[in-house]
C-alpha positions as CSV (number, residue, x, y, z in Angstrom):
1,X,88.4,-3.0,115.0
2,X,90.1,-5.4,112.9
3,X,90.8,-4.2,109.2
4,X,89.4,-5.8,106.5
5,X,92.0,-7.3,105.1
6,X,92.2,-10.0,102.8
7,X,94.2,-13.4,104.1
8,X,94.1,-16.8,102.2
9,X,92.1,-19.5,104.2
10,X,91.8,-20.0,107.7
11,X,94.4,-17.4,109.0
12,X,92.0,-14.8,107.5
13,X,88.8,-16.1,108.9
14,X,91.2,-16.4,112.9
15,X,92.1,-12.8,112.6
16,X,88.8,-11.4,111.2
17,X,87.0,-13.5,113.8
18,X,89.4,-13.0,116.9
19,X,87.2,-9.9,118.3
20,X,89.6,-7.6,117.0
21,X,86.4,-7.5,114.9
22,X,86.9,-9.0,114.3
23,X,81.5,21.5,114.7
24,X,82.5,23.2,117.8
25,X,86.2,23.9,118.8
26,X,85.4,25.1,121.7
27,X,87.0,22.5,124.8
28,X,83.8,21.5,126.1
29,X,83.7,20.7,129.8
30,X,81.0,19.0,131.7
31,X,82.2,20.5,134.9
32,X,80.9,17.2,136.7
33,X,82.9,15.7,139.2
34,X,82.9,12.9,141.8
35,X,82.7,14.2,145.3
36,X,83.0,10.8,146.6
37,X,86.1,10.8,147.4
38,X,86.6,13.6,150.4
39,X,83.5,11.5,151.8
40,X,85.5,8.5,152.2
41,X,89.0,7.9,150.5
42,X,92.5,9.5,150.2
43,X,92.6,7.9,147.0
44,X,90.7,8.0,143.7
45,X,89.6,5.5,141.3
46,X,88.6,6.0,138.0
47,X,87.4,2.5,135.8
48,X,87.3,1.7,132.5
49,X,85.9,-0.6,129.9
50,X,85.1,-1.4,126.4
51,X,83.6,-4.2,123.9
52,X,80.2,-4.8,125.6
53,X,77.4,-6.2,124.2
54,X,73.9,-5.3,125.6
55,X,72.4,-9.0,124.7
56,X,75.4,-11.2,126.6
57,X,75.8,-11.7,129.9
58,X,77.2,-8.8,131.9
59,X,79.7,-10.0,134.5
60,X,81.6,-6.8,135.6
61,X,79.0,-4.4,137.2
62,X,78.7,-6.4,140.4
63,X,82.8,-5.6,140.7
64,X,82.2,-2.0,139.5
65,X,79.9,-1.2,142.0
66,X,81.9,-2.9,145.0
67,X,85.4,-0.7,144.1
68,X,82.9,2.5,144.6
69,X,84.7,4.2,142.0
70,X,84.7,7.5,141.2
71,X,84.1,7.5,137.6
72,X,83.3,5.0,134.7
73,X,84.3,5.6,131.3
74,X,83.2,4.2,128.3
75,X,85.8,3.6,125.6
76,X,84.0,2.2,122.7
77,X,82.1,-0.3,121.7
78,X,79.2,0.3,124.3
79,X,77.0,-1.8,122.0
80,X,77.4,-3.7,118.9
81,X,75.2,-1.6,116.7
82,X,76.5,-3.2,113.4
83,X,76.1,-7.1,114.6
84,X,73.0,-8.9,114.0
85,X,73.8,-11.8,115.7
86,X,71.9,-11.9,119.5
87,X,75.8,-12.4,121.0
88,X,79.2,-12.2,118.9
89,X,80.2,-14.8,117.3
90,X,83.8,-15.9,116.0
91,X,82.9,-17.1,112.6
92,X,79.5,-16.7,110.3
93,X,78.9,-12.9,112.0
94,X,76.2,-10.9,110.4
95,X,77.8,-7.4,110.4
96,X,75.2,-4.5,109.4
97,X,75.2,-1.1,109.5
98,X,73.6,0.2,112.0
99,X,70.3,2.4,112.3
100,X,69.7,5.1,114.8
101,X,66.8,3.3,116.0
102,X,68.8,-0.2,116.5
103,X,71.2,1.7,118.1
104,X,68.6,3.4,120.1
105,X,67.5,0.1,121.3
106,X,70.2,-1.7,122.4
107,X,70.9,1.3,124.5
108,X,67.9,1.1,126.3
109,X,68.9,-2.5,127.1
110,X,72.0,-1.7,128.5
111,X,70.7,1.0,131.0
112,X,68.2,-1.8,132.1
113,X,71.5,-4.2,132.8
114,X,70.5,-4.5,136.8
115,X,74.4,-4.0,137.7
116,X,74.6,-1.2,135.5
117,X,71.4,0.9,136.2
118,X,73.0,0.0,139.7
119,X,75.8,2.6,138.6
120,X,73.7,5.1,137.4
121,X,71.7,5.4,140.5
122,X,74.5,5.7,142.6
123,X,75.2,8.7,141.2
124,X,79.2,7.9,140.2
125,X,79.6,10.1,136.5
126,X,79.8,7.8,133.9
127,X,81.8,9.5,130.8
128,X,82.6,7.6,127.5
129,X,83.4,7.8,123.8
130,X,82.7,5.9,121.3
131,X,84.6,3.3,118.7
132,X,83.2,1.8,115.6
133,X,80.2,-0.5,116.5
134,X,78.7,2.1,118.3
135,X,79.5,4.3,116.0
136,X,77.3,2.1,113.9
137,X,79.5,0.2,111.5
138,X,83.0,-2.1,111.5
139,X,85.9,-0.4,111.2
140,X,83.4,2.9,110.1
141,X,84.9,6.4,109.1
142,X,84.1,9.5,107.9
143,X,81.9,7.9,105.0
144,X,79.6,6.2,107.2
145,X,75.7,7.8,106.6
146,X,74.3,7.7,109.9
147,X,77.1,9.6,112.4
148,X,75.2,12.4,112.8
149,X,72.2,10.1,114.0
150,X,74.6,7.7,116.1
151,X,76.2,10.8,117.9
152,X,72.4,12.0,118.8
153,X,71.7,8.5,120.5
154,X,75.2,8.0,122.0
155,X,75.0,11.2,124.2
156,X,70.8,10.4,124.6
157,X,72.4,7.2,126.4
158,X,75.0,9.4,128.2
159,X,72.1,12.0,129.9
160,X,74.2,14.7,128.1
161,X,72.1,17.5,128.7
162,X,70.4,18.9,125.7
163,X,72.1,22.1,126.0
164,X,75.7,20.9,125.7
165,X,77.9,22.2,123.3
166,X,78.8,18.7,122.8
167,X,75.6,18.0,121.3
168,X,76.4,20.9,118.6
169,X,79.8,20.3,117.9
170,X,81.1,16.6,115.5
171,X,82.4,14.4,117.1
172,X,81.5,13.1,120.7
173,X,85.0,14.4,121.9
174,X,84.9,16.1,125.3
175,X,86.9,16.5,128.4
176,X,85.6,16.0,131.9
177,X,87.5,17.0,135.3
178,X,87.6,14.1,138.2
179,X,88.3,14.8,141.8
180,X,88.2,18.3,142.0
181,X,89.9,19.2,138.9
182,X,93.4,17.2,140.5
183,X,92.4,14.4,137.5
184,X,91.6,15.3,133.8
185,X,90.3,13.0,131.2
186,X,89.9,13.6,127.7
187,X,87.9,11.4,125.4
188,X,88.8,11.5,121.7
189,X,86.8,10.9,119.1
190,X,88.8,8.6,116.3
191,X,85.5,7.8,114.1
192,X,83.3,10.8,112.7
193,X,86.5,12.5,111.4
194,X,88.6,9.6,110.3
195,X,90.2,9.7,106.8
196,X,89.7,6.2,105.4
197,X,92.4,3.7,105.5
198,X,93.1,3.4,101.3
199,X,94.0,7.3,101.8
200,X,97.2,6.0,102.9
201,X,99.8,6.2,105.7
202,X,99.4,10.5,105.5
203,X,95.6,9.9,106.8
204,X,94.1,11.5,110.2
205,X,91.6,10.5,113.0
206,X,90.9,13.5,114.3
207,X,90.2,16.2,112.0
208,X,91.5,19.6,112.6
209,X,88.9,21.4,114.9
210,X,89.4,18.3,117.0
211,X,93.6,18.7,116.8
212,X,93.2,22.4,117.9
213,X,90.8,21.5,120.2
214,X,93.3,19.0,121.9
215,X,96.1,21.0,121.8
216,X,94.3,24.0,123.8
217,X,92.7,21.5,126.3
218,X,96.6,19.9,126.8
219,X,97.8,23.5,127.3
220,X,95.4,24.7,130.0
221,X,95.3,21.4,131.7
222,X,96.4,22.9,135.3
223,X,95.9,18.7,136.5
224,X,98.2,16.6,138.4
225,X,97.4,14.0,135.4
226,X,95.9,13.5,132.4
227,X,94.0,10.7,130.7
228,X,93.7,10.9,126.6
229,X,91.4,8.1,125.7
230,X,90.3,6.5,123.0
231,X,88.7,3.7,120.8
232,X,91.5,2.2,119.2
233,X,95.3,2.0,121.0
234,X,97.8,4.7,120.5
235,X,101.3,2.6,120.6
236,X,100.8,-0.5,119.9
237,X,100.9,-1.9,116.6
238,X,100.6,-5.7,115.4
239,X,100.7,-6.6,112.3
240,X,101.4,-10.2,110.1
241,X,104.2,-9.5,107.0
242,X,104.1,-5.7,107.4
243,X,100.3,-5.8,106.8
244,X,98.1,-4.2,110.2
245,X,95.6,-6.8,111.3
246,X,94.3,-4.6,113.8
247,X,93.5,-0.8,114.4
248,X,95.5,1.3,115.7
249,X,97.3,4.5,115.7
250,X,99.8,3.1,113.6
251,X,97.6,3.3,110.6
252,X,98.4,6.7,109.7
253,X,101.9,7.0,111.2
254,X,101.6,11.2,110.7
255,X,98.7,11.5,112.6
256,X,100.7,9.0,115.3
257,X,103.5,11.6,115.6
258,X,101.5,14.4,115.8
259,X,99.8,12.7,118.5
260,X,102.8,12.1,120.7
261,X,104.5,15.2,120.0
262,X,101.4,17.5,120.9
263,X,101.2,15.2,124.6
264,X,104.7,15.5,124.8
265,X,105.6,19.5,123.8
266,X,102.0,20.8,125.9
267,X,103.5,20.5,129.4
268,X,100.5,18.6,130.5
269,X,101.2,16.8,133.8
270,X,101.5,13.3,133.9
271,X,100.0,12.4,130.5
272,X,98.4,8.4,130.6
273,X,96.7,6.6,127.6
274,X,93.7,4.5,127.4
275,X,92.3,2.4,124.9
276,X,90.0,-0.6,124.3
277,X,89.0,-2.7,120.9
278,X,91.3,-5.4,120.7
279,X,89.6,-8.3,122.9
280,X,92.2,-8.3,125.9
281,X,93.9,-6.6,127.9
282,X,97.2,-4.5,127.7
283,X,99.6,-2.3,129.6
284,X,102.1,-0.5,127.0
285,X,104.8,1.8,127.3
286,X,107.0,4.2,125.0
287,X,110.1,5.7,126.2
288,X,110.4,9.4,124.4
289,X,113.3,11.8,124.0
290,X,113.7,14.9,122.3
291,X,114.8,14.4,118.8
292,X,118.4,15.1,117.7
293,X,119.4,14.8,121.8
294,X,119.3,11.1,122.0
295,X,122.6,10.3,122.8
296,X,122.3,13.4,125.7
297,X,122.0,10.5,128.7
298,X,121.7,13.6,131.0
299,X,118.5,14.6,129.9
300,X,116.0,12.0,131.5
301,X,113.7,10.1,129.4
302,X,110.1,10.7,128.9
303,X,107.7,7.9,129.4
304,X,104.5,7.5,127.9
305,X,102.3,4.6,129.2
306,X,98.9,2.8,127.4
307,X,96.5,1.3,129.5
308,X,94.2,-1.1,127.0
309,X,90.9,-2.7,128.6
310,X,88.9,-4.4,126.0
311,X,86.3,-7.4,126.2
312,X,83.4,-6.9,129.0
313,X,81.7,-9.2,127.6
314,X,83.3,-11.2,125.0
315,X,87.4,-11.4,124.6
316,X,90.4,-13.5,123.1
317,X,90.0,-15.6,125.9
318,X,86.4,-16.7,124.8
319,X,87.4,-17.4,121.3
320,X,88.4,-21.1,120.5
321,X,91.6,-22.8,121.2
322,X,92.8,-22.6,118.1
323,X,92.5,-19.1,117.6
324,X,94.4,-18.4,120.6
325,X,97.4,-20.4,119.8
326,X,97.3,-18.5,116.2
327,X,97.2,-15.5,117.7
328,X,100.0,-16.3,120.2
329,X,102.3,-17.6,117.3
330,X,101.5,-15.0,114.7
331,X,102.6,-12.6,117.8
332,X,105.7,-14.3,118.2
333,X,107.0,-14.3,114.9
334,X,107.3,-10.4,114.7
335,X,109.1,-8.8,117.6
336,X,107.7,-5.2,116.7
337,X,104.5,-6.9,117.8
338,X,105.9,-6.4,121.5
339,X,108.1,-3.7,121.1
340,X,105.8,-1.4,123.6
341,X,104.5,-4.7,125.9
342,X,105.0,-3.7,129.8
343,X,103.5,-6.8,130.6
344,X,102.1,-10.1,129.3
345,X,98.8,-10.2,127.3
346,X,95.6,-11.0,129.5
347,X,93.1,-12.3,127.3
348,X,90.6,-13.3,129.1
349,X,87.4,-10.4,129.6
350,X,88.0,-7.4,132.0
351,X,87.9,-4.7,132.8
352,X,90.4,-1.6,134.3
353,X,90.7,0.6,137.2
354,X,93.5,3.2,137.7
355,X,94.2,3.9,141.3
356,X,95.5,7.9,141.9
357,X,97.2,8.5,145.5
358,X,97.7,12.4,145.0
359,X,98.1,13.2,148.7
360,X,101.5,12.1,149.7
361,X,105.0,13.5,148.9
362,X,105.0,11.6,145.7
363,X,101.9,11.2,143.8
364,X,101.3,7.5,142.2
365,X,99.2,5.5,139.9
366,X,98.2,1.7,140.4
367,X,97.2,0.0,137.2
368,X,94.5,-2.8,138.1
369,X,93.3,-5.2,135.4
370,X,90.1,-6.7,136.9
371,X,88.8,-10.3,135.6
372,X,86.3,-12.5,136.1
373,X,86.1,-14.6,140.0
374,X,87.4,-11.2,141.4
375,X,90.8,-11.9,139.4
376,X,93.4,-9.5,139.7
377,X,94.6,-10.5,136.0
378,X,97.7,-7.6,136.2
379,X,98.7,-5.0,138.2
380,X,101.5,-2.2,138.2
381,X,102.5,0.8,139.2
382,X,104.4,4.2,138.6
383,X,105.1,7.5,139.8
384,X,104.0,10.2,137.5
385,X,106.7,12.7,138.0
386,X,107.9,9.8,135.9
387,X,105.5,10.0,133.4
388,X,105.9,14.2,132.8
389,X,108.2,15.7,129.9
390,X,108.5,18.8,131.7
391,X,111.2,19.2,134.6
392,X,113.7,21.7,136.3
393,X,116.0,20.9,133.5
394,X,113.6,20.8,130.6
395,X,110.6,22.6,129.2
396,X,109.1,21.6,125.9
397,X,107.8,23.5,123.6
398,X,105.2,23.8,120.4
399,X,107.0,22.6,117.3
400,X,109.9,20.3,119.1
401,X,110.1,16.8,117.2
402,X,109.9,13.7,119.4
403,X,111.9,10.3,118.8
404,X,109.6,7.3,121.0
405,X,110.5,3.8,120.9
406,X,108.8,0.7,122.8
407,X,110.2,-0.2,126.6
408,X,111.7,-3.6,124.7
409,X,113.1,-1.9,122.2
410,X,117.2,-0.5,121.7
411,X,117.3,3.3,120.2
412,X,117.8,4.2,117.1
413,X,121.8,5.8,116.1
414,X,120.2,7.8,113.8
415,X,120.0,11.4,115.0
């Protein structure tokens, strides 16, 4: 979520408020997949969500349930743990840590949502990881007391079965095959190991087990693509005066390059990011080469795209007027704040759903941000032979450095 930072008057209450807050190594595998779609479809859709609150109204389900997806993921924020308040709330919050029993409760609200229980009896596999209010505390690392607790009653509200080595292992990280093994997703877990911000810019999210972990499920992936998700966004980064007034990747700028690098040098077909926390809704691109080949303009370029899908139940769009038009203009007066933007902001609540049509000559991927009145808020579309480093003229390998830029911004001369 948002840091907490320290601004002078009302800009610091907008951005605190603006709903930007506002073990085991092993790759574990559930081995559960959607048979759905040989049943009915030559395409396969897998939706995502996050920032839900199990005491405000729940909108999206009834759409959910009509797309007959073929997987739901949760990425973060499945409850608001840490907030007192009966529904979020831009200014006066009451922000708690959270107890495993809370936790525990608001869970059991959520599975009693009609639309959602609707989900989980029809039988679609619902996957998910977790950010910081479910986690149990804003903007929460590696310090925070109870993540032992909240990773018992996260996977309790999953049905994880209590044999998984998921249950044994810290961290809720875990990787889950869709359609037959042709789709992979992997969930990463950016709380229970994260270093805390005032380490500085050298900080991690992951924590090695989970690295190595990563980099072994990347490397065996035999999928025609991959989705990497998280709680926070990977290449985005917006910030006011240099100072980060959101979460993100960019926080430890290390850990951000290892990040890339590993997707990018592991051969892993068709590699797609997805995020949530920010309040609206995103589609993000990076365009990658291999570093010190930059000026090589026969060697195609690598891109890397973000899908972000934040606010089921509260967003940007629900915040006041004001805030909004802040949040535009502190936007605009910082083009880095758009470097990676594909397409225009939607900030009103949504949700996502990535379309895969992996049985013609050329295999595609629809983007699909849904909102509210069965709104089509933003669509798009690419190929993924686009969207893989590897090709008859290249092969990556371990150790190779990685220079990425946004899709709006020029490269660097520097080689």
């Amino acid at each position: 979520m948002v840091s907490s930072l320290v601004f002078v008057g009302f800009l610091a209450l907008t951005f605190v408020g603006v709903g930007f807050g506002i073990g085991q190594s092993m790759p574990y595998d559930s081995g559960v997949a959607s048979q759905k779609k040989s049943e009915r479809k030559s395409t396969t859709h897998v939706a995502f969500g996050s920032c839900n609150s199990a005491r405000m109204h729940q909108w999206a389900w009834a759409k959910v349930n009509e797309i007959d997806v073929d997987a739901w993921v949760w990425l973060g924020d499945t409850v608001y743990g840490d907030l007192q308040d009966a529904t979020f709330s831009l200014f006066g919050a009451q922000w708690e840590t959270a107890t495993p029993d809370f936790l525990r409760m608001l869970y059991g609200m959520q599975r009693k949502i009609p639309g959602y229980a609707q989900l989980i009896d029809s039988g679609v596999p619902i996957f998910g990881t977790w950010d910081d209010h479910d986690f149990g505390e804003d903007n929460a690392d590696m310090t925070y007391a109870y993540r032992a607790d909240s990773q018992k009653e996260f996977l309790d509200f999953l049905d994880e079965p209590i044999d998984s080595p998921r249950r044994s292992q810290e961290g809720v990280y875990a990787t889950h095959t869709i359609d037959n093994g042709r789709i992979r997703l992997i969930l990463l877990d950016v709380r229970y190991h994260r270093t805390p911000y005032g380490d500085g810019p050298e900080g991690d999210f992951l924590g090695e087990k989970q690295w190595m972990w990563l980099e072994k499920t990347l490397r065996d992936s035999q999928a025609e693509v991959n989705l990497i998700g998280g709680g926070i966004q990977f290449l985005a980064s917006r910030t006011i005066l240099g100072i980060p007034i959101t979460e993100s990747w960019a926080r430890f700028p290390a850990a951000r390059k290892r990040l890339l690098e590993t997707i990018l040098n592991s051969g892993a077909e068709a590699p797609v990011l997805l995020s949530g926390d920010v309040h609206l809704a995103e589609i993000s691109e990076a365009v990658c080469k291999p570093k010190g080949l930059l000026l090589n303009h026969t060697l195609p370029e690598t891109k890397i795209v973000e899908v972000t899908s934040s606010g089921l139940t509260h967003s940007l769009g629900t915040d006041p007027w004001i805030v909004r038009k802040l949040f535009d203009g502190v936007l605009s007066l910082h083009q880095r704040n758009l470097a990676y933007q594909a397409e225009p902001l939607y900030s009103g609540m949504n949700f996502a759903e990535l379309e895969f049509s992996l049985e013609g000559e050329d295999n595609l991927m629809s983007v699909n941000i849904h909102g509210q009145d069965s709104l089509i808020a933003m669509s798009r579309s690419y190929n993924l032979v686009d969207l893989t480093a590897a090709s008859s003229r290249f092969t990556p390998r371990p150790g190779l450095e990685w220079e990425c830029k946004g899709i709006n911004e020029e490269w660097s001369l520097e080689l």
